[in-house]
N, C-alpha and C positions, 0 to 999 in steps of 0.2 A: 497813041500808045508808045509810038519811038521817043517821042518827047516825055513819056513818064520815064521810060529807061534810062534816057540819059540824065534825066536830074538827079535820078536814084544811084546809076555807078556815080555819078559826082559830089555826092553827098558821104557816098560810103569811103568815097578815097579822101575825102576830107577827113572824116573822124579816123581812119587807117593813118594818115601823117599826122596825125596830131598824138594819136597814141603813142606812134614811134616814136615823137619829140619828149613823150615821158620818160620813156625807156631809159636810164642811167649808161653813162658811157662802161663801163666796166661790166653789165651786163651782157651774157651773149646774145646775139641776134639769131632767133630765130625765123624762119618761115613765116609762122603763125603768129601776127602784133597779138593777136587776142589772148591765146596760150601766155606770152608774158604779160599781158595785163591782169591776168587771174594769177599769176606766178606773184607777181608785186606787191597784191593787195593780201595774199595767204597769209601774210605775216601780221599786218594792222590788227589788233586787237581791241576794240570800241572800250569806252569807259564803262560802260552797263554792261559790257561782260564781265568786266575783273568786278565789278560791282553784286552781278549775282553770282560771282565765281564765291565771294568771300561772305554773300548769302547765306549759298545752299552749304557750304561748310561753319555756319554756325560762327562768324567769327568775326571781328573788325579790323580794318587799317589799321597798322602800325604793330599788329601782334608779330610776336617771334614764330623764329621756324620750327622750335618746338612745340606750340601752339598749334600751326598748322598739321605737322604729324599725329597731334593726339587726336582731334578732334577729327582728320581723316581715319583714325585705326578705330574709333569709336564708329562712323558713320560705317566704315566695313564690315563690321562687325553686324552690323541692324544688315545692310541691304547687300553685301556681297552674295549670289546666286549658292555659294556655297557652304554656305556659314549655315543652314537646319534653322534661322530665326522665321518668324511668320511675316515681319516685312523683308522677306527679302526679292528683292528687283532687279534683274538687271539693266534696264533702262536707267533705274534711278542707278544704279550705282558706275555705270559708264558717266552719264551728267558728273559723278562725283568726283570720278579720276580728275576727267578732263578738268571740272574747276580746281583739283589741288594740284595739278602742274601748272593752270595759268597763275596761282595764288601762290605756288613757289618762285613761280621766274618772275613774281611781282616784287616778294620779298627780297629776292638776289638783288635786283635790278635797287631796289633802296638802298639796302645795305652797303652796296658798291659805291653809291651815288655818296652816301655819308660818310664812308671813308675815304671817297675822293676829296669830299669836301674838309675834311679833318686834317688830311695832309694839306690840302692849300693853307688852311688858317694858319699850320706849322712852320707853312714856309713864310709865309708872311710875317709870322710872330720875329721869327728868325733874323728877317732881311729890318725889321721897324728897328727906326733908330733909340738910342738907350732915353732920348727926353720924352720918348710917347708914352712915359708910364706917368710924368706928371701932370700929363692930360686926362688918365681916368679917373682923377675924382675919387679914388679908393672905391670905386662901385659904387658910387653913393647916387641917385639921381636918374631922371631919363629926358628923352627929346634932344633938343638943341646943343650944341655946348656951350651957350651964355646961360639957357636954363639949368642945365646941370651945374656951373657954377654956381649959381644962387641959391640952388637947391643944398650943392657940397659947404655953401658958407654958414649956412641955416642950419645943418646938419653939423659941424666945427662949434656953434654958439649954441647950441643944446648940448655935444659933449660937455663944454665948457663947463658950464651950469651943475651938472651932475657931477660934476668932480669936483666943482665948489662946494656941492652940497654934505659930498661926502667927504671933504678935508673937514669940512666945518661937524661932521657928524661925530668924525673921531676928536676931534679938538673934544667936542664935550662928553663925549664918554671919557678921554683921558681925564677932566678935569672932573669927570662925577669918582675917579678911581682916586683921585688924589683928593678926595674930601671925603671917601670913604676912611680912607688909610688916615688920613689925619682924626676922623672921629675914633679910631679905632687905638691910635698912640693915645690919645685924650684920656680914652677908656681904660688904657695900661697903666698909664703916668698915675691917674686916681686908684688903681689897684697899687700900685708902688707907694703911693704915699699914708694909704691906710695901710699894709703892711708897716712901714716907717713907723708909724705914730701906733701901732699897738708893738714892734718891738721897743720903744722907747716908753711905752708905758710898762714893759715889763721892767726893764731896764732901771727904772725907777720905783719901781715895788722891791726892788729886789736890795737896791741903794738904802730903801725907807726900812727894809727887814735887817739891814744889816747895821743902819742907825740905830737901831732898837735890841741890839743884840740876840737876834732871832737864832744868830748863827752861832752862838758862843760856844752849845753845847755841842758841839757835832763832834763827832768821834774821829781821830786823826788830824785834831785842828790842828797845822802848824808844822803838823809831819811832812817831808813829801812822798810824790804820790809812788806807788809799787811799781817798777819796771812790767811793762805787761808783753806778751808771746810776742814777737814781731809777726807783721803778714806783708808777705810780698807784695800782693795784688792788691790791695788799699793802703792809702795815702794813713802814715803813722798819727796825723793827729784823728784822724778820721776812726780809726780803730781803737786809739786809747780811749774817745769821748764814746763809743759802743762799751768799748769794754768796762767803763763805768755805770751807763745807761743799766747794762745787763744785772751787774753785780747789784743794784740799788732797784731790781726787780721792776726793770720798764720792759714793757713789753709792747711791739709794732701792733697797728689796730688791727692787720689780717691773720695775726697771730691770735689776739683773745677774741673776733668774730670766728674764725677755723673753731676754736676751745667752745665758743658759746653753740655752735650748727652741731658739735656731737653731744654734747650735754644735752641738749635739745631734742635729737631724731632718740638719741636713748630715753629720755623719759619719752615718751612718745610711742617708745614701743612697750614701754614697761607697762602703762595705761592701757595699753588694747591688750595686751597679755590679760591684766589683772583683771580688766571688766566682761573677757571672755570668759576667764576663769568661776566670775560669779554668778555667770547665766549658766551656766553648766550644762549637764545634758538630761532629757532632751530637748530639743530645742520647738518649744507651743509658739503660737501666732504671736502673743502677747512679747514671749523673750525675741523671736526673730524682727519683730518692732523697733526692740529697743536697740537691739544689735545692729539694726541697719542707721538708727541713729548715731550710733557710738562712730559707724564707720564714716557717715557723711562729715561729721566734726572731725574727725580724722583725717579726712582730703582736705579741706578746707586748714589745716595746720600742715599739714605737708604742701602746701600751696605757697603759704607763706615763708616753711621753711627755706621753698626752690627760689623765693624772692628775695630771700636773705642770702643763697648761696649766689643769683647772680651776681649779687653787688661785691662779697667775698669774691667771686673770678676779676673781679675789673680792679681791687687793688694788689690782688694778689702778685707781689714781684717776679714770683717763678715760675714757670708754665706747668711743670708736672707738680705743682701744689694744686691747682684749680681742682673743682669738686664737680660731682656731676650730683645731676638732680634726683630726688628719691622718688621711684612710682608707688604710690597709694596701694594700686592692687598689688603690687608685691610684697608690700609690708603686712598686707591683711592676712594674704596669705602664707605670709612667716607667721604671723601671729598663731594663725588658725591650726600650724603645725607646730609649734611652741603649747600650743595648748592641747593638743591630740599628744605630746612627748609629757609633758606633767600629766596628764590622765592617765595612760600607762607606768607613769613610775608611781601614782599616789597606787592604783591595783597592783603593781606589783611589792610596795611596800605593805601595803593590806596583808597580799597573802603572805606577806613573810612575817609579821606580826600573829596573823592566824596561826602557825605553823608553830611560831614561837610559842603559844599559849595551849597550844594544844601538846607542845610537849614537854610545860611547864606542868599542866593537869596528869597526863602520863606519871612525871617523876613523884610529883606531890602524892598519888595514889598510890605508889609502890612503896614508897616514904613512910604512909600510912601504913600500908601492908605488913610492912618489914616491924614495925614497932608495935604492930597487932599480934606479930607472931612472937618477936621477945617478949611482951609482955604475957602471953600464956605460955611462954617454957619458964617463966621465971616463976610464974606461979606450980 
C-alpha cells in the first residue's frame, strides 16, 4: 500500500512540472498549475467549432461581415425567446450568439491577416528594383520562368499574326474603296460624255437650221437685244437668258406640273358635283350603288393625284411652294355639301319663279277686269 502512494505522489509531481514547464513566462504563477492549465486552453478554439459556428449561421468561409449580421438578425428573429415566433428557443438561440461572435473574430482575424498581407506586397513592390517589371512577361503565362518565357514568346507571335492579319484586312478594303470610286468616276465620265455628244448634237441642228434659213424670219433679226431690269442677286447673263426664256413663254416643268395638279383636283371635283347632282334625291339602293361607285374611282384618281404631287415636292425649288396631298373623304364630303347648297338655291329659285307667276296671274286678271269694266261703261 505505501509503495502504491509513492508511485502515485511521483507520478502526480511529474505531470505537475511538466505543466509548469508549459506555463509561458509572462504568464502569472499561480498556486494551482491546473487553474492555468484550463486558463491556457480557454482560448484555443478547434476547427469544427468555427466550422459549426459558420453551420448553424447558414453561411460559408470567406463571406462578409455584413453577411454575418444578416443572417444573425434573421436567425433572431426565428429563435430569440422574445421575438412571439413559434420556433422560438432559447437554447437554440444562445448556440447562435456564441457561433456569431466566434464567426466574427473569425472574419476580423482574416481581414487583418489580408491587409497585413497587402501592405507587405506594397512594401515589396516599393523596395523591387525598376528591371523587375521586365521579368513579368506582361502577365502573360504561368509556372517557371523559362516557361513563362516561352509561353510570353508564343503569346508575341500570335499577336504578331493578328496584326498581320488586320493590316492586310485594311490594305483590301482600302483597295476594294478605290475600285469602287474608280468604277464610280467611270460611271460619271460616261454620263459627261453622253451629255457632251447630245449638246453637240443640238449644236448642230441648230448650225443645220441655220444653214437652211430656218432663222431668217424671226422677228428683231439683227436688232440688238432690249436692255432688261438689272437684279442684284443673279449673275446678269443668267437673268437676261431668263428674261428671254419668259418672254418667248418657257415655262420651268414644276411650274406647268403645279398648273396641270389644279386643273386636275378642279375637274375632279366638278365630276363628283355633277354626278351627285344626277342621282338626286332620294337616294334607293340602286342610285346608293352607283354613288359608291362614283366615290371608289374618285379615291383611286386622287391617289394618283397625291403621286403626281409627290414628285411636284421633289422638284419644286421653293419650300413654301410644295403642295400637300388631297383627302378623298374630304372632297366627297365638300362635294356632298356643294350639292345640299345647289339643292337649296334650285328651291329657292323655284319658289321665286312660283311667286313670280302667281303674281303675273294676279295682274293679268285685274288687267282683264279693268277692260271688262271699260268695255261695259263704254257701252
Amino acid at each position: 500500500m505505501k509503495w502504491l502512494c509513492v508511485t502515485l505522489t511521483k507520478n502526480i509531481g511529474c505531470h505537475l512540472w511538466t505543466l509548469s514547464r508549459m506555463i509561458p513566462k509572462k504568464v502569472k504563477i499561480f498556486p494551482y498549475p491546473c487553474i492555468i492549465y484550463h486558463r491556457m486552453l480557454s482560448g484555443y478554439k478547434p476547427k469544427n467549432n468555427i466550422k459549426n459556428s459558420y453551420r448553424l449561421l447558414k453561411l460559408q468561409e470567406g463571406c462578409s461581415l455584413d453577411d454575418v449580421r444578416n443572417s444573425f438578425r434573421n436567425l433572431a428573429k426565428q429563435y430569440h425567446p422574445d421575438s412571439g415566433s413559434i420556433t422560438a428557443d432559447s437554447a437554440m438561440f444562445m448556440q447562435i450568439e456564441e457561433a456569431y461572435r466566434t464567426v466574427l473574430s473569425d472574419v476580423a482575424k482574416k481581414m487583418k491577416s489580408s491587409e497585413s498581407e497587402e501592405e507587405e506586397e506594397d512594401k515589396l513592390r516599393s523596395k523591387a528594383p525598376q528591371h523587375r517589371q521586365y521579368l513579368s512577361f506582361e502577365g502573360v503565362g504561368f509556372g517557371t520562368r523559362s516557361q513563362r518565357e516561352r509561353q510570353y514568346m508564343q503569346f508575341r507571335v500570335d499577336r504578331a499574326t493578328e496584326q498581320v492579319m488586320e493590316y492586310r484586312k485594311q490594305k483590301l478594303e482600302s483597295q476594294y474603296a478605290t475600285n469602287t470610286m474608280i468604277a464610280k468616276d467611270v460611271r460619271q465620265s460616261k454620263k459627261i460624255k453622253i451629255t457632251q455628244a447630245i449638246d453637240r448634237l443640238v449644236e448642230d441642228l441648230i448650225q443645220e437650221s441655220m444653214a437652211k434659213g430656218d432663222f431668217d424670219n424671226l422677228s428683231g433679226k439683227g436688232k440688238p437685244l432690249q436692255k432688261f431690269s438689272y437684279c442684284p442677286h443673279v449673275d446678269p447673263m443668267t437673268h437676261n437668258l431668263n428674261r428671254i426664256l419668259i418672254d418667248n413663254g418657257y415655262q420651268p416643268e414644276w411650274i406647268l406640273m403645279q398648273k396641270e395638279i389644279r386643273e386636275t383636283i378642279e375637274e375632279l371635283r366638278k365630276d363628283i358635283v355633277a354626278s351627285r347632282n344626277k342621282l338626286g334625291e332620294p337616294m334607293t339602293s340602286c342610285r346608293q350603288k352607283q354613288w359608291n361607285q362614283i366615290c371608289g374611282q374618285f379615291i383611286e384618281d386622287i391617289k394618283k393625284l397625291n403621286k403626281r404631287i409627290n414628285d411636284f415636292n421633289l422638284i419644286v425649288p421653293i419650300l413654301n411652294r410644295q403642295m400637300v396631298h388631297f383627302n378623298a373623304d374630304k372632297e366627297i364630303a365638300r362635294a356632298q355639301k356643294a350639292y345640299e347648297i345647289l339643292v337649296e338655291k334650285s328651291k329657292a329659285i323655284d319658289a321665286d319663279t312660283k311667286e313670280k307667276e302667281q303674281e303675273n296671274v294676279k295682274m293679268f286678271r285685274l288687267k282683264s277686269s279693268f277692260l271688262k269694266w271699260i268695255h261695259l261703261m263704254l257701252k
